[in-house]
Every structure is written in C-alpha cells, then in structure tokens.
KOLPA-982121 format. One record per atom (N, C-alpha, C): atom name; x, y, z; residue number from 1; residue in three letters. Coordinates in nm, 2 decimals. Example, Ala and Ser with C-alpha at 12.3 -4.5 7.8 and 13.67 -1.06 7.14 Angstrom:
2
<atom: N&east: 1.32&north: -0.57&up: 0.78&seq: 1&type: ALA> $
<atom: CA&east: 1.23&north: -0.45&up: 0.78&seq: 1&type: ALA> $
<atom: C&east: 1.32&north: -0.33&up: 0.78&seq: 1&type: ALA> $
<atom: N&east: 1.28&north: -0.22&up: 0.71&seq: 2&type: SER> $
<atom: CA&east: 1.37&north: -0.11&up: 0.71&seq: 2&type: SER> $
<atom: C&east: 1.29&north: 0.00&up: 0.79&seq: 2&type: SER> $
***
This chain:
96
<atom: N&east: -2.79&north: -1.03&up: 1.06&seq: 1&type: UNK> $
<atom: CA&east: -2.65&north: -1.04&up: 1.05&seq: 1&type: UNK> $
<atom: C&east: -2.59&north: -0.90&up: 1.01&seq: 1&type: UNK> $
<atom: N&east: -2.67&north: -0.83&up: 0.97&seq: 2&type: UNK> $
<atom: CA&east: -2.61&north: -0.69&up: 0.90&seq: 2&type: UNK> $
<atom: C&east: -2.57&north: -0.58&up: 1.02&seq: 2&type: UNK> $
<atom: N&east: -2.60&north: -0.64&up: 1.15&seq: 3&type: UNK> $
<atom: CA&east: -2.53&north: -0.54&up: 1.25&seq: 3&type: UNK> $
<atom: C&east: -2.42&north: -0.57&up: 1.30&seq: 3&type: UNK> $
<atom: N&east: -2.38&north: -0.70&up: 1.25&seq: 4&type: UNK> $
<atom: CA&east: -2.23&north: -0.72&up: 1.26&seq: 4&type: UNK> $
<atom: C&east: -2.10&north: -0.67&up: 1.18&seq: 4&type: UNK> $
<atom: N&east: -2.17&north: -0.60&up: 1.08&seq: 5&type: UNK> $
<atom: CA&east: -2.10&north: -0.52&up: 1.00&seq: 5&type: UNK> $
<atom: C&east: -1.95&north: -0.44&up: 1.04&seq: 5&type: UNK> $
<atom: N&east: -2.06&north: -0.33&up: 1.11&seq: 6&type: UNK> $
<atom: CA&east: -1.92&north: -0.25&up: 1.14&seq: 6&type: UNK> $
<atom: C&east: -1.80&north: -0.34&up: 1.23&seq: 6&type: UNK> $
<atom: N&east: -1.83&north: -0.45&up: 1.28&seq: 7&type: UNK> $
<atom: CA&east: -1.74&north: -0.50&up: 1.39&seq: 7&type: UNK> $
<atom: C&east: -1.63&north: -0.59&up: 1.25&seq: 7&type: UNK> $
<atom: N&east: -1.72&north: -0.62&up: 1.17&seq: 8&type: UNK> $
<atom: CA&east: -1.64&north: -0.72&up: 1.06&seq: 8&type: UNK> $
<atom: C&east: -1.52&north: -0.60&up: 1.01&seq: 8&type: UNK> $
<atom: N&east: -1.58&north: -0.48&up: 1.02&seq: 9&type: UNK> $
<atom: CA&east: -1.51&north: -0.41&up: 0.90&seq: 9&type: UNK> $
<atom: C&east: -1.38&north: -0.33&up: 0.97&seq: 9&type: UNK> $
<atom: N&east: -1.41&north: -0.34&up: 1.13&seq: 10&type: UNK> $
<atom: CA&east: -1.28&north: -0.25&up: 1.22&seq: 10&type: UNK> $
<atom: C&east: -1.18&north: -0.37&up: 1.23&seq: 10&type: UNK> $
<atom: N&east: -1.18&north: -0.54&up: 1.25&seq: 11&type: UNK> $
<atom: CA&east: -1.15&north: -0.66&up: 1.26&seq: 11&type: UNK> $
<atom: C&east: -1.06&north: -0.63&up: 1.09&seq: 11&type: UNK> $
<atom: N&east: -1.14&north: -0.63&up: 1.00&seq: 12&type: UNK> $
<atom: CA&east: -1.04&north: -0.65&up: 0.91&seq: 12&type: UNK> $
<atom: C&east: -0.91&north: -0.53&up: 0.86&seq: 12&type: UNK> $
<atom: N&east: -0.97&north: -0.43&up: 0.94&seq: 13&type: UNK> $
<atom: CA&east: -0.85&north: -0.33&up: 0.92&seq: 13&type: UNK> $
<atom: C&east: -0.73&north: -0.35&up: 1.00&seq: 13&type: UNK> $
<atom: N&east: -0.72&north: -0.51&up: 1.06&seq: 14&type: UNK> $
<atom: CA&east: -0.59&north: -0.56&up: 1.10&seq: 14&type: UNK> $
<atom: C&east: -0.59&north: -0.69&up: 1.16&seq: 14&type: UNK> $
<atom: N&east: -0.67&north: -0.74&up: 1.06&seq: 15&type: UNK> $
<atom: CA&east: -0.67&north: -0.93&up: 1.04&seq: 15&type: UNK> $
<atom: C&east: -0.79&north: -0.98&up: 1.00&seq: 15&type: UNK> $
<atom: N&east: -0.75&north: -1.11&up: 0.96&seq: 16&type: UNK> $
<atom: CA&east: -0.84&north: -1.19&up: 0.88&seq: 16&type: UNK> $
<atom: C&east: -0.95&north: -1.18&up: 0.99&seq: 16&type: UNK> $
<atom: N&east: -1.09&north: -1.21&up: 0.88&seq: 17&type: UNK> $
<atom: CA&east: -1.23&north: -1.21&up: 0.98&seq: 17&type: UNK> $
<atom: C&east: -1.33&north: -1.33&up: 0.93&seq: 17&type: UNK> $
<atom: N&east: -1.33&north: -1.44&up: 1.01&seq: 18&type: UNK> $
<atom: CA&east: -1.44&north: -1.55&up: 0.97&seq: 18&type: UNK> $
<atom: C&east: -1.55&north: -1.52&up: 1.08&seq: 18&type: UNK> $
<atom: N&east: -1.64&north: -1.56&up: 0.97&seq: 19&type: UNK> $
<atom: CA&east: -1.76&north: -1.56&up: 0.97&seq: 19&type: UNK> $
<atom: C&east: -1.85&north: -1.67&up: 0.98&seq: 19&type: UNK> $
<atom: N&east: -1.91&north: -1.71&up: 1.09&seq: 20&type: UNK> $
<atom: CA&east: -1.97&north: -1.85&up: 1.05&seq: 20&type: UNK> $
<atom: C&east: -2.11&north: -1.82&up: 1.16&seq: 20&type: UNK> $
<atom: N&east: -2.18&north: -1.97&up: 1.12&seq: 21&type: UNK> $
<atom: CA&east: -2.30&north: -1.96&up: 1.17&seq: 21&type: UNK> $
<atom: C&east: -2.41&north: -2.11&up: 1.12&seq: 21&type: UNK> $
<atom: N&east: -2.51&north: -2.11&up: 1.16&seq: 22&type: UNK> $
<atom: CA&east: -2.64&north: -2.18&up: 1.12&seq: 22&type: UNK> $
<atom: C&east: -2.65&north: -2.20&up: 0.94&seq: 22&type: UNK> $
<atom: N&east: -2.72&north: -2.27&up: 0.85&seq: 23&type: UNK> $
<atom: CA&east: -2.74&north: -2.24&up: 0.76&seq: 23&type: UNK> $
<atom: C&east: -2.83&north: -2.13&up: 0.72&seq: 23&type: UNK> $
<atom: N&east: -2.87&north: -2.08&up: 0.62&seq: 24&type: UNK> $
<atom: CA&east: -2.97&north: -1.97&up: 0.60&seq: 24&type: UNK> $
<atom: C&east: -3.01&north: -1.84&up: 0.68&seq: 24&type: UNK> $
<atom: N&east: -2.87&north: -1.78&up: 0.76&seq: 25&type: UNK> $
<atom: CA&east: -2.88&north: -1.68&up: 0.84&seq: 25&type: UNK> $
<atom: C&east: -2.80&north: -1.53&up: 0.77&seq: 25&type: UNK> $
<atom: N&east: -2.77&north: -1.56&up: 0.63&seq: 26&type: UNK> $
<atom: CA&east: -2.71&north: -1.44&up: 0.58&seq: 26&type: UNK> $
<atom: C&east: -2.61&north: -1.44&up: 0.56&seq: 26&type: UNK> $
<atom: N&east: -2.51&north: -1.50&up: 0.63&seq: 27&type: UNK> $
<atom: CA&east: -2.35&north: -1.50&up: 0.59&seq: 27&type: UNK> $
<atom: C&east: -2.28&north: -1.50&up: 0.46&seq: 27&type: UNK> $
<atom: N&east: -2.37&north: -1.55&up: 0.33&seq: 28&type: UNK> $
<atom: CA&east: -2.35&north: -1.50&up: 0.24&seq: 28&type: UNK> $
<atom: C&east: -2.39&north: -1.37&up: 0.18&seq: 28&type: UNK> $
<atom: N&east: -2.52&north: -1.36&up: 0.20&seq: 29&type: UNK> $
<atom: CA&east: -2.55&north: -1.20&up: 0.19&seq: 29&type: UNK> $
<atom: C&east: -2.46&north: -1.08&up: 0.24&seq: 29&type: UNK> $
<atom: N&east: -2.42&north: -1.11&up: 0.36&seq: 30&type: UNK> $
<atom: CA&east: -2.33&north: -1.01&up: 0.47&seq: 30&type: UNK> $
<atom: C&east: -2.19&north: -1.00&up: 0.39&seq: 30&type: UNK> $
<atom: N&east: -2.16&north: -1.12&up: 0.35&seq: 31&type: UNK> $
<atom: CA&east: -2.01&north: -1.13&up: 0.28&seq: 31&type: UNK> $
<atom: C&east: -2.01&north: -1.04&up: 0.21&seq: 31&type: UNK> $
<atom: N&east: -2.09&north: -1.09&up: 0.08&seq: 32&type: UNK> $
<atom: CA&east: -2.12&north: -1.00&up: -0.05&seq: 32&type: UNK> $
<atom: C&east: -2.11&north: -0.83&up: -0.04&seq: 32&type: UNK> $
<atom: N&east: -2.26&north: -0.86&up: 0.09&seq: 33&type: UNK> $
<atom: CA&east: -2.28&north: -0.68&up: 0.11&seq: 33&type: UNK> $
<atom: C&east: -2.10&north: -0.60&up: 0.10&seq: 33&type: UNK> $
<atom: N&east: -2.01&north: -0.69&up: 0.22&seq: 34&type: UNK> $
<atom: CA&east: -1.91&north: -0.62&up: 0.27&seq: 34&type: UNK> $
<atom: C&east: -1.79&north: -0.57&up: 0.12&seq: 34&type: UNK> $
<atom: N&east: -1.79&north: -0.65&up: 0.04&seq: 35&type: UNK> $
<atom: CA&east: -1.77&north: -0.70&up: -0.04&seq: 35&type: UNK> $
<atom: C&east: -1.83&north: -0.60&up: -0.15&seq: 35&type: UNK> $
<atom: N&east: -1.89&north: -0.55&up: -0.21&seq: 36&type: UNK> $
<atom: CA&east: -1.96&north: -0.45&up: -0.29&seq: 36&type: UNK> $
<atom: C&east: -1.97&north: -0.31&up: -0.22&seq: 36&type: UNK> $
<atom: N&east: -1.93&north: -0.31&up: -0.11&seq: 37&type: UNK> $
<atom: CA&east: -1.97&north: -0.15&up: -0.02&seq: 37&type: UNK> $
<atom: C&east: -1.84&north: -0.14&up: -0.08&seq: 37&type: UNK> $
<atom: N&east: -1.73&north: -0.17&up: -0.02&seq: 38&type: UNK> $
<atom: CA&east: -1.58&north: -0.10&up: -0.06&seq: 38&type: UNK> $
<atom: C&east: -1.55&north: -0.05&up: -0.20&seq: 38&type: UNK> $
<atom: N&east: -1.42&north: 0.05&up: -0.18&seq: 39&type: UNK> $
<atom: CA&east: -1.43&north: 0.14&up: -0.30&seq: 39&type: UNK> $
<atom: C&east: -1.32&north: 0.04&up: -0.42&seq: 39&type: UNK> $
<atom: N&east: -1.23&north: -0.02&up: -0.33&seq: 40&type: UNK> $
<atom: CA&east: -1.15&north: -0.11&up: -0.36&seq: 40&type: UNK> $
<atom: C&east: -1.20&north: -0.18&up: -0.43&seq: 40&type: UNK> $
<atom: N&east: -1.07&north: -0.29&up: -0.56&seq: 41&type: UNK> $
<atom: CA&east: -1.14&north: -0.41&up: -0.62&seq: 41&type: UNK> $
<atom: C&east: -1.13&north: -0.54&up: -0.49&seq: 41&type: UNK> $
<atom: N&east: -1.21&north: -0.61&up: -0.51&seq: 42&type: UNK> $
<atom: CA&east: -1.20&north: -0.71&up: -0.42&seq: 42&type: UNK> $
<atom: C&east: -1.25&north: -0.89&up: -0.51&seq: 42&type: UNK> $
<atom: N&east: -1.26&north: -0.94&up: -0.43&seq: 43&type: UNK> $
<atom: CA&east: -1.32&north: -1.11&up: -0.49&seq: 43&type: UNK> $
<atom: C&east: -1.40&north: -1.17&up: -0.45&seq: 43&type: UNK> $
<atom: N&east: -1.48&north: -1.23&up: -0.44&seq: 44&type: UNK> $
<atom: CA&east: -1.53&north: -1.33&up: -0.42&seq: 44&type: UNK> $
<atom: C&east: -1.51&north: -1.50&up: -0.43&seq: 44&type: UNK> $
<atom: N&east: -1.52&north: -1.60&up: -0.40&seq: 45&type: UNK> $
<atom: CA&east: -1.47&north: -1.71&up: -0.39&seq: 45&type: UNK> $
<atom: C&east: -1.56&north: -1.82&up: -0.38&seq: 45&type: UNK> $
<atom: N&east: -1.60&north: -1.90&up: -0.40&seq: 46&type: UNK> $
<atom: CA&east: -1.69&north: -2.04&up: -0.36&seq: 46&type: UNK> $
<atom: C&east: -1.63&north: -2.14&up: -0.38&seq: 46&type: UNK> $
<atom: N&east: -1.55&north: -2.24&up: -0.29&seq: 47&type: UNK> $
<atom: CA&east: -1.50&north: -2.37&up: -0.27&seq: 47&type: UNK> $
<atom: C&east: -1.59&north: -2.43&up: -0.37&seq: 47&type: UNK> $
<atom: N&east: -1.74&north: -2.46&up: -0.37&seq: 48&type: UNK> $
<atom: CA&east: -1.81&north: -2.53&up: -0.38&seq: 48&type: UNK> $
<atom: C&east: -1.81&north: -2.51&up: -0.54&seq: 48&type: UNK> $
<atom: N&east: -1.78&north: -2.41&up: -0.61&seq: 49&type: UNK> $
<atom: CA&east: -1.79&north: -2.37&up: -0.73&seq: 49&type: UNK> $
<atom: C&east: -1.66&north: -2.42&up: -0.85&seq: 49&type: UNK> $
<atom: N&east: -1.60&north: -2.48&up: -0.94&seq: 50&type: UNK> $
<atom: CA&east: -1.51&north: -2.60&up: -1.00&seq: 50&type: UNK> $
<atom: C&east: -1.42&north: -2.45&up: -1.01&seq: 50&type: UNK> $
<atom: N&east: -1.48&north: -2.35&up: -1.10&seq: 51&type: UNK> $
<atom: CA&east: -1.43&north: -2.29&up: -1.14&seq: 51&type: UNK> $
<atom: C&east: -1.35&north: -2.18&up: -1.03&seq: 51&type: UNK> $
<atom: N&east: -1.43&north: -2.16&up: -0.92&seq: 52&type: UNK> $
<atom: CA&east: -1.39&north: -2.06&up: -0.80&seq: 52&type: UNK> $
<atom: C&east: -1.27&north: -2.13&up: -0.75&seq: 52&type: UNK> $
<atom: N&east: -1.28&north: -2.27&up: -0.75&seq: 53&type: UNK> $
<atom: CA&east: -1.17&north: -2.37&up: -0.66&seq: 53&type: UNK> $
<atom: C&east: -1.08&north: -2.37&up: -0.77&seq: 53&type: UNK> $
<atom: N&east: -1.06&north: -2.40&up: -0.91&seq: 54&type: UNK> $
<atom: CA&east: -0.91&north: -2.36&up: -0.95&seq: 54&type: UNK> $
<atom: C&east: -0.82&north: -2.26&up: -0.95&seq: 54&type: UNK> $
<atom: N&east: -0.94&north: -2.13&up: -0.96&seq: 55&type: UNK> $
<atom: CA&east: -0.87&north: -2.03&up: -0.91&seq: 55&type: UNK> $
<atom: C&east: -0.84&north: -1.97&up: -0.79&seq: 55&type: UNK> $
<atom: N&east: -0.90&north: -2.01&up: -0.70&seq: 56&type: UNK> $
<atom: CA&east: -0.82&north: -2.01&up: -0.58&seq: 56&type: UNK> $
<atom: C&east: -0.73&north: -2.12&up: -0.58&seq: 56&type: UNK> $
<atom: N&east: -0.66&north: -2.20&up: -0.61&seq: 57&type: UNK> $
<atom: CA&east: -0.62&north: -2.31&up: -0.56&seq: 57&type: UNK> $
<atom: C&east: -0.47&north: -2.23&up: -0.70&seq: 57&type: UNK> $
<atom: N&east: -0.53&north: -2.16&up: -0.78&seq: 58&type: UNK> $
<atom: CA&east: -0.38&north: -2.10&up: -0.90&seq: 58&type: UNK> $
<atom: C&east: -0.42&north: -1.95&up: -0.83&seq: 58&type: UNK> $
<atom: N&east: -0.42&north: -1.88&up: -0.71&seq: 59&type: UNK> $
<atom: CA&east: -0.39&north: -1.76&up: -0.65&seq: 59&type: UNK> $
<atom: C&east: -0.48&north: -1.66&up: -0.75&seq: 59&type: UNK> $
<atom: N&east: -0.55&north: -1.68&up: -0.82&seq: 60&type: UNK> $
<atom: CA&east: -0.60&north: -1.58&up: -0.95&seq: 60&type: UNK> $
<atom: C&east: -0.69&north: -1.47&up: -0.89&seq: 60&type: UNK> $
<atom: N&east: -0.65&north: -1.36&up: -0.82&seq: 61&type: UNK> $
<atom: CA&east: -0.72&north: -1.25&up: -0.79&seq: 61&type: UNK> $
<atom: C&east: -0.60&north: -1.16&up: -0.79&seq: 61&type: UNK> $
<atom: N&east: -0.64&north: -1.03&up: -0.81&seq: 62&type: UNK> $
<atom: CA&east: -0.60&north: -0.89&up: -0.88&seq: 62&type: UNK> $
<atom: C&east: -0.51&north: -0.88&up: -0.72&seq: 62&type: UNK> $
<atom: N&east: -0.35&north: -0.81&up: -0.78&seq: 63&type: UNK> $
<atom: CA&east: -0.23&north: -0.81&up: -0.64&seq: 63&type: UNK> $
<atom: C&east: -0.35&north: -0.64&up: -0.57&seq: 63&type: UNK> $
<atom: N&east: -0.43&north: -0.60&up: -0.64&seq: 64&type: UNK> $
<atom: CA&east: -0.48&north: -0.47&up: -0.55&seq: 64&type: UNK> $
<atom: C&east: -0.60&north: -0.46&up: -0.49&seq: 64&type: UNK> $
<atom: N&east: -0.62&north: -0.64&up: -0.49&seq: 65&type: UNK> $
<atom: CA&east: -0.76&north: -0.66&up: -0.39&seq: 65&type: UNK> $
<atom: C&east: -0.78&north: -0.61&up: -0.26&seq: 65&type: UNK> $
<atom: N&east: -0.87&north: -0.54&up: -0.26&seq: 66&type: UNK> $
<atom: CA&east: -0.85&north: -0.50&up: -0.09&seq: 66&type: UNK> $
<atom: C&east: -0.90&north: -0.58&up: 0.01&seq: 66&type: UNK> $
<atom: N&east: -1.02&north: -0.65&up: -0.09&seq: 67&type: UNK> $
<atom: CA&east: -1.11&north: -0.76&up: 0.03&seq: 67&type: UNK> $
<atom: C&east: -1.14&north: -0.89&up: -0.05&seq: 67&type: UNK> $
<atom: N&east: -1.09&north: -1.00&up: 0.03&seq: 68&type: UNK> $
<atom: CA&east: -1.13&north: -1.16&up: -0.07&seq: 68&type: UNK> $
<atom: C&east: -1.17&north: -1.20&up: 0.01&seq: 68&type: UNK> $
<atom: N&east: -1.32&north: -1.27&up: -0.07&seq: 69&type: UNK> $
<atom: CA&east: -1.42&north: -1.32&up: 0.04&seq: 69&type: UNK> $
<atom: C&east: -1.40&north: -1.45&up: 0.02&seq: 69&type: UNK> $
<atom: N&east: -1.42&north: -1.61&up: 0.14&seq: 70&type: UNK> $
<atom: CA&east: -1.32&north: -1.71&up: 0.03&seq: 70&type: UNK> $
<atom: C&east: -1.51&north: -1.78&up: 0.10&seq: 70&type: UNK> $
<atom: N&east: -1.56&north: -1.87&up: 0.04&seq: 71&type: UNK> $
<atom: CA&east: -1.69&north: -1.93&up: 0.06&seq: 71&type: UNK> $
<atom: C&east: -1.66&north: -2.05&up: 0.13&seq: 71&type: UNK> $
<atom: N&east: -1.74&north: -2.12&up: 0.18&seq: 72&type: UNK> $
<atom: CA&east: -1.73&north: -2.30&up: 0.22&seq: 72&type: UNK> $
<atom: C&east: -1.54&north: -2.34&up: 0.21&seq: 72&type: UNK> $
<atom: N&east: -1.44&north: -2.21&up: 0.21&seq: 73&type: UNK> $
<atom: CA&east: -1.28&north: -2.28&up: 0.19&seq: 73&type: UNK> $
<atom: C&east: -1.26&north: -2.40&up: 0.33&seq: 73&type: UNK> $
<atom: N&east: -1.36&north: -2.36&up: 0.44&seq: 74&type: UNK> $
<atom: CA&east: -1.30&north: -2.48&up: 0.52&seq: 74&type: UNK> $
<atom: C&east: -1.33&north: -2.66&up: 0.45&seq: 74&type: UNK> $
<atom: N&east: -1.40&north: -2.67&up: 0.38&seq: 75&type: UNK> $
<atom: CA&east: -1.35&north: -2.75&up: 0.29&seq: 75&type: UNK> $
<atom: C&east: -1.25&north: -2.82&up: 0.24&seq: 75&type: UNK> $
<atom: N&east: -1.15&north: -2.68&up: 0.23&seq: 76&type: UNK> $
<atom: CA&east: -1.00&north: -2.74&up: 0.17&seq: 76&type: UNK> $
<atom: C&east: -0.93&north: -2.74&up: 0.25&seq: 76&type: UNK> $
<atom: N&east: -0.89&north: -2.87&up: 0.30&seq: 77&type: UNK> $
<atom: CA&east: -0.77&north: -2.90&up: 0.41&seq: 77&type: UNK> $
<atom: C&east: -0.64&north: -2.87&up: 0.41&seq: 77&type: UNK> $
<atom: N&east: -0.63&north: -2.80&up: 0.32&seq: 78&type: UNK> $
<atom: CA&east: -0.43&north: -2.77&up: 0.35&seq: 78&type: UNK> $
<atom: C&east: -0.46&north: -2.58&up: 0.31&seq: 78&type: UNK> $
<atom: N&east: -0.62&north: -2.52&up: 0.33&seq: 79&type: UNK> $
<atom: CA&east: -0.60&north: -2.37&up: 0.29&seq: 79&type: UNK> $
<atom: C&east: -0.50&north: -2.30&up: 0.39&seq: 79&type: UNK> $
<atom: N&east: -0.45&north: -2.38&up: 0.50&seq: 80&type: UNK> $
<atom: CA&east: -0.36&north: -2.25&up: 0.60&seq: 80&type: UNK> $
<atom: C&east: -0.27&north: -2.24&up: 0.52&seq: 80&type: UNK> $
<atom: N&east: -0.24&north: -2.40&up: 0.48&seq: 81&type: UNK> $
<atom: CA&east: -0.07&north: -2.43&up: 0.48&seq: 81&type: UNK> $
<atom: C&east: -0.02&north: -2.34&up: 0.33&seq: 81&type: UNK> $
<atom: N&east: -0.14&north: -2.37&up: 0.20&seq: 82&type: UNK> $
<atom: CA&east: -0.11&north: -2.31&up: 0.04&seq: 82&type: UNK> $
<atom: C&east: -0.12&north: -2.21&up: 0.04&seq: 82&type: UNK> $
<atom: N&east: -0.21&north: -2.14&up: 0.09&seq: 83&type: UNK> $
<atom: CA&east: -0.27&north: -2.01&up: 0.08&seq: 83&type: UNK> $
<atom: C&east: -0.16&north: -1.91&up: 0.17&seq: 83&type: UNK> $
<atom: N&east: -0.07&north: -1.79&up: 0.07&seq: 84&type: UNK> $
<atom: CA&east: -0.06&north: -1.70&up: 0.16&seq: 84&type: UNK> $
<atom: C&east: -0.09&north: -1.56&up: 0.14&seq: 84&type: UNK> $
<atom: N&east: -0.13&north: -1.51&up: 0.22&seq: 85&type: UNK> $
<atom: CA&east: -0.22&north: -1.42&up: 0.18&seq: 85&type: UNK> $
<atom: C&east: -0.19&north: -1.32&up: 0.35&seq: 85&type: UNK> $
<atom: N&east: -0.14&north: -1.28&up: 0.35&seq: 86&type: UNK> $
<atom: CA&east: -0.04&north: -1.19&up: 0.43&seq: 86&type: UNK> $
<atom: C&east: -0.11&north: -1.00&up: 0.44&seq: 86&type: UNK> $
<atom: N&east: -0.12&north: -0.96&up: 0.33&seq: 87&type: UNK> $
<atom: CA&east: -0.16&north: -0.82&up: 0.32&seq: 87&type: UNK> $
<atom: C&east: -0.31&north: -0.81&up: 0.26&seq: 87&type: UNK> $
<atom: N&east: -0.34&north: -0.88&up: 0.29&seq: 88&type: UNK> $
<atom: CA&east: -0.49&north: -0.88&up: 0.22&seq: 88&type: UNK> $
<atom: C&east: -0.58&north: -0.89&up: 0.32&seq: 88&type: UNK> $
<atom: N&east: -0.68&north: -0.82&up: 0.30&seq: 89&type: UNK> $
<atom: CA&east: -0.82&north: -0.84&up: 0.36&seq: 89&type: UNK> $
<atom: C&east: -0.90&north: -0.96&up: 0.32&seq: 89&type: UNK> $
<atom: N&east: -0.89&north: -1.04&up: 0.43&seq: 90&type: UNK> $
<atom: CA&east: -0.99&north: -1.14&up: 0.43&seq: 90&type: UNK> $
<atom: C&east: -1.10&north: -1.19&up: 0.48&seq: 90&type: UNK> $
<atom: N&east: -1.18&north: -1.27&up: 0.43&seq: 91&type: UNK> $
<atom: CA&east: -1.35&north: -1.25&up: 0.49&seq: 91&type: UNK> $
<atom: C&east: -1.39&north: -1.43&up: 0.46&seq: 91&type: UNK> $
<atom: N&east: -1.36&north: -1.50&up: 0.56&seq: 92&type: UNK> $
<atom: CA&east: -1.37&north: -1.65&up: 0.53&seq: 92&type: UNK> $
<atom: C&east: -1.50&north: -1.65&up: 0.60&seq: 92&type: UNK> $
<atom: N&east: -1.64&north: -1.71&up: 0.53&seq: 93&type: UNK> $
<atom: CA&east: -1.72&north: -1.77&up: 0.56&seq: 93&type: UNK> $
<atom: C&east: -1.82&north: -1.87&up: 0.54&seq: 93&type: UNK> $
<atom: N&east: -1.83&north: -1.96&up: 0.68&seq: 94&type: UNK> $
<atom: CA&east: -1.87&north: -2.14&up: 0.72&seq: 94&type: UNK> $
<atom: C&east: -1.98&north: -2.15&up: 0.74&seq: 94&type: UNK> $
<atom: N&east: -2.00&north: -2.28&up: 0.74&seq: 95&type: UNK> $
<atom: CA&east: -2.16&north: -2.26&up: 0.82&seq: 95&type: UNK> $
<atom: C&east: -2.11&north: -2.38&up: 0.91&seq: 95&type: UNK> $
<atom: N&east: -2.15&north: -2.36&up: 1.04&seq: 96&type: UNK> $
<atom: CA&east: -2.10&north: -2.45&up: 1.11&seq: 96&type: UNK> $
<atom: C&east: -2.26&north: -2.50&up: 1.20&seq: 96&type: UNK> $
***
C-alpha cells in the first residue's frame, strides 16, 4: 500500500482522500505513515475507540490540523451531514 502514497498526498492537496480495501492490507499503517511524515500537527481518529468517537462526534482536534485521519467513521451514519470540515485535510479509512 505504501506506493499509493504519493497519489494520497497530491489528492489531498485539494480534497478529502478515502482509503479503503480488504482487511489486513495496511490501510492503517499507510494512514498513520501519512499522518506522522507531515511537519504539520494532525490527528488520528478510531470510530471503533469510546474515547476517539466522543471526540470526534464534540469536533476536539487542534483548528491547525493539517491532516485528520478519521478510522472505521463509515460507521457513523450521519458523518456527511455533522461533520464539517471544509479546510482540512482528510484521510477517511474502510475496509470494505
């Protein structure tokens, strides 16, 4: 998955970029990777996690994130509608 990189990273210099795939093919490694390379603060996110889901669900990431990675969010059924997130770099990844 790590040759998808550079395509993830020109993609989010002018829109959201999801990420999906099989289970156990990296997509969270790749996230992370993208996610730790930048110089910027950024976030991380796990639907799946009590604590990740209140704060996403109460907006709680820094207004100078450059990159939020959001985990399993297809999960949450109304994330188009609550979530807005307009100037941010985003990195949504599923396993489908």
């Amino acid at each position: 998955m790590r040759y998808l990189s550079p395509y993830i990273i020109q993609d989010l210099g002018r829109k959201m970029a999801f990420l999906g795939g099989p289970r156990q093919v990296g997509k969270t490694t790749l996230a992370k990777m993208l996610l730790n390379q930048d110089d910027a603060p950024g976030r991380y996110f796990n639907w799946d996690f009590d604590e990740d889901r209140q704060d996403v669900l109460a907006q709680k990431w820094s207004d100078d994130a450059n990159l939020i990675v959001f985990d399993e969010l297809h999960k949450y059924p109304n994330w188009k509608v609550e979530l807005h997130l307009k100037r941010l770099r985003l990195l949504f990844k599923a396993v489908f």
